[in-house]
TIMI-546700 format. One record per residue (C-alpha): residue in three letters; z, x, y. Coordinates in steps of 0.5 Angstrom, whole numbers, padded with zeros to 4 digits, always signed. Last residue first. Layout:
BEGIN
ALAZXY/...
This chain:
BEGIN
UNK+0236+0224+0174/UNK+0240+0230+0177/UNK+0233+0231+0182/UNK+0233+0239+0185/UNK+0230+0242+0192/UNK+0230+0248+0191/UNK+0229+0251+0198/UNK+0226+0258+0200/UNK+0228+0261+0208/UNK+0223+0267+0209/UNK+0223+0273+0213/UNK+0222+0274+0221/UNK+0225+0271+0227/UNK+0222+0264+0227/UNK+0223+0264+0219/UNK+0217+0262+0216/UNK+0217+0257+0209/UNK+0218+0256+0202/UNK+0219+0249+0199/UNK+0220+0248+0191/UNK+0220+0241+0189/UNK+0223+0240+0181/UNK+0220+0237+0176/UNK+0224+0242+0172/UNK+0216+0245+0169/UNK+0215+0245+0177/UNK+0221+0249+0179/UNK+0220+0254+0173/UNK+0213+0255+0175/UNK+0214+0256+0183/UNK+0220+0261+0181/UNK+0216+0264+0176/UNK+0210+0265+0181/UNK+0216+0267+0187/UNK+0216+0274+0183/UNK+0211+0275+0179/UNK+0208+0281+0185/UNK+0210+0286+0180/UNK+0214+0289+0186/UNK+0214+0296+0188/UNK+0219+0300+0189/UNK+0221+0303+0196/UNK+0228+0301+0195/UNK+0228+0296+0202/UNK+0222+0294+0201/UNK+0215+0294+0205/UNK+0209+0290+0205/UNK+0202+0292+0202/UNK+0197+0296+0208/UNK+0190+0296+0205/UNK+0192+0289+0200/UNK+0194+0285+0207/UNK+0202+0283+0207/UNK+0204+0278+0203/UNK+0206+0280+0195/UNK+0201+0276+0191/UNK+0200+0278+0184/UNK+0200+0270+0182/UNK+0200+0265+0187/UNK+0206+0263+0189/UNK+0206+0266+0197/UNK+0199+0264+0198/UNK+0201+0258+0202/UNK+0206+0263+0205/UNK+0199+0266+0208/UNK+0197+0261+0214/UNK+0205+0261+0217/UNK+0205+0269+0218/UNK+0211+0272+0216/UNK+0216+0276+0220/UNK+0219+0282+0218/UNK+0226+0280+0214/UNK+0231+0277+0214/UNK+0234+0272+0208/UNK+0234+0264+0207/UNK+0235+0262+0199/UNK+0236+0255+0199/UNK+0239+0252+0192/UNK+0238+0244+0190/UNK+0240+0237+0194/UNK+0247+0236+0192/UNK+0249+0243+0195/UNK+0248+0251+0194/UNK+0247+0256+0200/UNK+0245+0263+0199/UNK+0245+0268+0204/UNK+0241+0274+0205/UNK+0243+0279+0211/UNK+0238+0284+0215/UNK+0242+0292+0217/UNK+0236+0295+0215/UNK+0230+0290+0214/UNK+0229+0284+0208/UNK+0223+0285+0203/UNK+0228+0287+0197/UNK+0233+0284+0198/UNK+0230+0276+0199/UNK+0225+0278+0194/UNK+0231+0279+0189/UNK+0235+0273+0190/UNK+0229+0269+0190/UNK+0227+0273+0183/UNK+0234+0273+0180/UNK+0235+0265+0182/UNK+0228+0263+0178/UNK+0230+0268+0172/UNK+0238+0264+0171/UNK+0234+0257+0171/UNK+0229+0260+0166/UNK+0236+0262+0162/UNK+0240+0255+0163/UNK+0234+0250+0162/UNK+0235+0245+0167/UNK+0239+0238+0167/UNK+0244+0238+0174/UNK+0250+0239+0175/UNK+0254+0235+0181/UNK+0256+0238+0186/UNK+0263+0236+0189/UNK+0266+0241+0183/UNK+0264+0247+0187/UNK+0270+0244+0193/UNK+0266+0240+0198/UNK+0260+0239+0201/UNK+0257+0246+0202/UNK+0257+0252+0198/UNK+0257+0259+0200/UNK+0253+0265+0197/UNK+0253+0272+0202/UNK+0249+0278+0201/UNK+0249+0284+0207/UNK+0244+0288+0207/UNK+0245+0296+0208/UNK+0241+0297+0202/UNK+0246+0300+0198/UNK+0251+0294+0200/UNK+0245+0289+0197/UNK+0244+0293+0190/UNK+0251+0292+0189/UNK+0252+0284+0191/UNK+0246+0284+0186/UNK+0249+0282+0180/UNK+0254+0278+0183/UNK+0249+0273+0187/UNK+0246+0272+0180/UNK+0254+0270+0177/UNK+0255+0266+0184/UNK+0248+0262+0184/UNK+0250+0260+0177/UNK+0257+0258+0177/UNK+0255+0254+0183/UNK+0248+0251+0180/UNK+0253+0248+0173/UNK+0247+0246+0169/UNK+0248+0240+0164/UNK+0242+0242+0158/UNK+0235+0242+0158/UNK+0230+0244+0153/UNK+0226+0237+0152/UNK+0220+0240+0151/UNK+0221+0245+0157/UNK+0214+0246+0159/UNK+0209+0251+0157/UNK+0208+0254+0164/UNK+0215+0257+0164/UNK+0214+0261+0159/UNK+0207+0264+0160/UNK+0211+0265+0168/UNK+0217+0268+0163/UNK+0212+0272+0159/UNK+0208+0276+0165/UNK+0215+0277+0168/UNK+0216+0280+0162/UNK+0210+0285+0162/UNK+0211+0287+0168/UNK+0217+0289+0168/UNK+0215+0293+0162/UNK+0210+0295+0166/UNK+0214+0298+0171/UNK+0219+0300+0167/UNK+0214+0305+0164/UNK+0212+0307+0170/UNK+0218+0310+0173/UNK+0219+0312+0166/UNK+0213+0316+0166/UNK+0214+0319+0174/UNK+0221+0321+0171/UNK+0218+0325+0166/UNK+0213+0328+0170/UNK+0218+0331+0175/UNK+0222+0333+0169/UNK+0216+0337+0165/UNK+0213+0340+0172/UNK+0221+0343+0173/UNK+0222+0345+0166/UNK+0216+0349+0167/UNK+0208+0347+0165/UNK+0204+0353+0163/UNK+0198+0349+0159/UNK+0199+0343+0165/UNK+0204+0337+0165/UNK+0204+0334+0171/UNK+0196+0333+0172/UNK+0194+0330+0166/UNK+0200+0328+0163/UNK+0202+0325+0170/UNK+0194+0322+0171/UNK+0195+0319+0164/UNK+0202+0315+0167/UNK+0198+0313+0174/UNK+0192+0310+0169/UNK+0197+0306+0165/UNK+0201+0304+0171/UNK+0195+0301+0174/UNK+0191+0298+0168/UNK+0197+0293+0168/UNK+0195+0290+0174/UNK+0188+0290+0175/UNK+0188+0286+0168/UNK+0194+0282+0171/UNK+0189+0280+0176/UNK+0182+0278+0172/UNK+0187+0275+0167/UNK+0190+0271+0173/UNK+0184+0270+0177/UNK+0179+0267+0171/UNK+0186+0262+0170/UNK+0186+0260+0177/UNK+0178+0259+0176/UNK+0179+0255+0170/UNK+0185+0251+0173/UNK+0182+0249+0179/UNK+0175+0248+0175/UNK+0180+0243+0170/UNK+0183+0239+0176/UNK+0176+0238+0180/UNK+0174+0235+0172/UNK+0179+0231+0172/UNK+0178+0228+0179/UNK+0171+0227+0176/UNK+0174+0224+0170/UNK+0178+0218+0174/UNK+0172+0218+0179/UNK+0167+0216+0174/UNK+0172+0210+0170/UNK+0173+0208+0177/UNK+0166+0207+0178/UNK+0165+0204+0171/UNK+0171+0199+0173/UNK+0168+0197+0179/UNK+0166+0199+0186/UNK+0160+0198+0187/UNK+0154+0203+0186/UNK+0155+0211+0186/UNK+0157+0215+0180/UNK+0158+0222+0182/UNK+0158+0225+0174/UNK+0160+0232+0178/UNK+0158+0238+0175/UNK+0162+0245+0177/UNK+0165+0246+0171/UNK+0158+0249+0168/UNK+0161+0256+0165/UNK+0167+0253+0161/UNK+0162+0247+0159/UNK+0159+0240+0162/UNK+0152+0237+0158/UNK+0157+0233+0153/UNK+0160+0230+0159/UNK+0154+0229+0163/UNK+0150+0225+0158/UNK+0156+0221+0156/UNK+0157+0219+0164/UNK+0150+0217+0164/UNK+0150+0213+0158/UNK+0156+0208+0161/UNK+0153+0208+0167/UNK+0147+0205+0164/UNK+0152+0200+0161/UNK+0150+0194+0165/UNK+0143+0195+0165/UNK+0142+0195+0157/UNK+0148+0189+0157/UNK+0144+0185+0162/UNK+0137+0187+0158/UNK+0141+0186+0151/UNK+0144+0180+0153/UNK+0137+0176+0156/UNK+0134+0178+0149/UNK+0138+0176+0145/UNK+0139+0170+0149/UNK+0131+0169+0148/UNK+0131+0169+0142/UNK+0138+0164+0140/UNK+0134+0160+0145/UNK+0127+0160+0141/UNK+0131+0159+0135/UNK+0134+0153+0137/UNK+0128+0150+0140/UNK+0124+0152+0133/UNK+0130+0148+0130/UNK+0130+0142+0134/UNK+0122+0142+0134/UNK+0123+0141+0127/UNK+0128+0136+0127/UNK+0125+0132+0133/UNK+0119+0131+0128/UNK+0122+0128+0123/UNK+0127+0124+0127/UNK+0119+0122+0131/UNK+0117+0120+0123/UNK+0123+0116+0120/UNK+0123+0112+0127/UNK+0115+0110+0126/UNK+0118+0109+0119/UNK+0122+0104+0121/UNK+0118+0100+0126/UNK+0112+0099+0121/UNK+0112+0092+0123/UNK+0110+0090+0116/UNK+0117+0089+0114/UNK+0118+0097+0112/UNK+0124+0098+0107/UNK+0130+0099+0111/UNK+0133+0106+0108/UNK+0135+0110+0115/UNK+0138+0103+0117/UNK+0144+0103+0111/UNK+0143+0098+0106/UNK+0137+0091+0108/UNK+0140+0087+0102/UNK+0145+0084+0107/UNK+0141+0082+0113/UNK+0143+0085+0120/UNK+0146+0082+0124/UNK+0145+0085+0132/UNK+0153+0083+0137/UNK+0152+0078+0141/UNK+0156+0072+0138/UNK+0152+0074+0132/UNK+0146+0075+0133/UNK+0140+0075+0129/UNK+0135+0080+0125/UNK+0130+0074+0121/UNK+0124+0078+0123/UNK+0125+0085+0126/UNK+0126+0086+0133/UNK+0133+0088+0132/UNK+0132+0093+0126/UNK+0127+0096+0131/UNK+0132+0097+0137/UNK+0138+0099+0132/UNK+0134+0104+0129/UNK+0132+0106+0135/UNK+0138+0108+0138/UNK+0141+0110+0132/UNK+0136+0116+0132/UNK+0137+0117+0139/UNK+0144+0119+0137/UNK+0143+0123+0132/UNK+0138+0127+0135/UNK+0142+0128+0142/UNK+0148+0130+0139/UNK+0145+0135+0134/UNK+0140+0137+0139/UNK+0147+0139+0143/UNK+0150+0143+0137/UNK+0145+0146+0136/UNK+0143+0149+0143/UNK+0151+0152+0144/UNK+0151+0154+0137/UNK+0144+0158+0138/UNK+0146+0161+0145/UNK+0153+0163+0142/UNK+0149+0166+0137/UNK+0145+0169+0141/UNK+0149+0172+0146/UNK+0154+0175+0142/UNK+0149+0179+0138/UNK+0145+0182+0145/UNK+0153+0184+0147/UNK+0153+0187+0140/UNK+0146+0191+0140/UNK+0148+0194+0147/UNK+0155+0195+0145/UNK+0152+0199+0139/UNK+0151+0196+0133/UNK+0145+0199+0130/UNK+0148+0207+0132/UNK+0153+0206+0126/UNK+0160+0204+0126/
């Protein structure tokens, strides 16, 4: 389809034709009907034309009424010419109208269809880096206006998602280079010309710190990538009870070593009463290790975790120094640990997160389909809820 036939030049075809139909047919009616007409006012006037019970004779040697000779009235012919007549001026009427149709219809659609231009001038002009621009279409509400909005709402979606993206890479960039420059500090610093046994241990152990700090890292980071992918249908009949107590059992240890008290219980009935759910087993598993996790590590001496599992989904609700209200939106994002980054919050082991924590939870629930809820406890600590859908 080329340029010529644009809906513009279309809609200006649609209306001349049906104007120039329209005006044919109506000067067809009008003409051959006023032609009878006078063919029978004259053939009545003729001499020798009668009546017969009313009804007009006509003579039989006269044929049809276009082929009556002329009688010396001239009656025919006056009506053979004005026919003539009306045949020419009907065409030229039906072309004027089919004209003047076109051109009706390409104004009508060339102003109807300005929005059209606009919202293709403003999508090509709209890259990575000009996001920012709107189509903001004014005028009445009708379908164009709401087409405008539709692809304004994308386009607020589309620079949310860039902006968090620039953020992300900006973060884990951040990230990665820290243990990096800590691991050359250590062979700089740690492992002088006359190093001892004691230099080479102490900055041995201050390298796999921080190589198991990346390597977390980095499988943090490739759980989030998994997690944002999707399922694509990898979903199978999940067992919550006997998932929650499996990763409850992983941390039991490092729960007593930390003086906290790690309890898992079930509520509605026997395990059997709750129903599976369809889930990804292994992201499923990840998510419960990060909640149980963080709610270890950031707890106080003496504090508790407990992990409740019913038909609704999973809480996980521990003790821990309090959080404000304002920063546990900000919880889910990427490299967000709380506290402020002069003074980052303190854990039960003293090691420091990656900060992917509940982003890999936020990722996996929302790839479930599933809605995560984290909320302040009025004494300190968080309570977080996974709420899941059988359907």
């Amino acid at each position: 389809m080329t340029r010529t036939w644009s809906i513009r030049a279309r809609t200006a075809l649609a209306f001349a034709l049906t104007a120039m139909a329209l005006a044919a047919g109506t000067v067809a009616v009008v003409n051959l009907g006023s032609q009878a007409s006078l063919q029978r006012a004259v053939l009545d006037r003729q001499p020798g034309a009668g009546h017969v019970d009313g009804v007009p004779a006509v003579r039989p040697d006269s044929g049809p009424a276009t082929a009556v000779t002329l009688d010396g009235s001239g009656g025919v012919q006056v009506v053979a010419v004005v026919a003539g007549l009306q045949w020419q001026w009907s065409v030229l009427g039906v072309t004027g109208a089919g004209v003047l149709a076109g051109g009706i219809g390409w104004a009508v659609s060339r102003r109807m269809l300005a929005p059209v231009d606009r919202i293709t001038a403003t999508a090509r002009r709209i890259s990575a880096s000009t996001l920012h621009e709107r189509i903001a279409l004014d005028g009445p509400d009708d379908e164009l206006r709401r087409l405008a909005h539709t692809i304004d709402d994308l386009l607020d979606r589309l620079e949310d998602a860039f902006a968090s993206q620039r953020r992300f890479v900006a973060q884990a960039s951040h990230e990665l280079r820290t243990p990096l420059a800590v691991q050359r500090a250590a062979l700089q610093i740690g492992l002088p010309d006359d190093a001892g046994p004691a230099d080479v241990a102490r900055t041995r152990e201050e390298l796999l710190e921080q190589n198991r700090r990346t390597e977390h890292l980095v499988e943090s980071l490739l759980v989030l990538a998994e997690a944002d992918r999707g399922l694509d249908g990898r979903t199978v009949a999940v067992d919550l009870v006997a998932l929650v107590d499996d990763v409850a059992a992983e941390h039991r240890a490092r729960a007593e070593t930390a003086g906290l008290t790690l309890t898992c219980r079930t509520e509605g009935g026997p395990p059997g009463r709750v129903p599976p759910v369809q889930g990804e087993p292994v992201l499923l598993r990840q998510a419960l290790r990060n909640l149980v996790d963080n709610a270890i590590e950031y707890n106080v001496p003496g504090g508790s975790v407990r992990v409740t599992v019913d038909a609704a989904g999973v809480l996980v609700e521990n003790d821990g120094p309090e959080v404000r209200a304002t920063e546990v939106a900000r919880l889910t994002e990427p490299f967000r640990r709380g506290g402020t980054t002069a003074e980052p919050p303190r854990t039960t082991t003293g090691r420091r997160h990656s900060g992917l924590g509940l982003s890999i939870v936020a990722a996996v629930v929302c790839a479930h389909g599933w809605v995560l809820a984290v909320d302040p406890r009025d004494r300190g600590g968080l309570v977080v809820r996974i709420g899941v859908s059988s359907v």
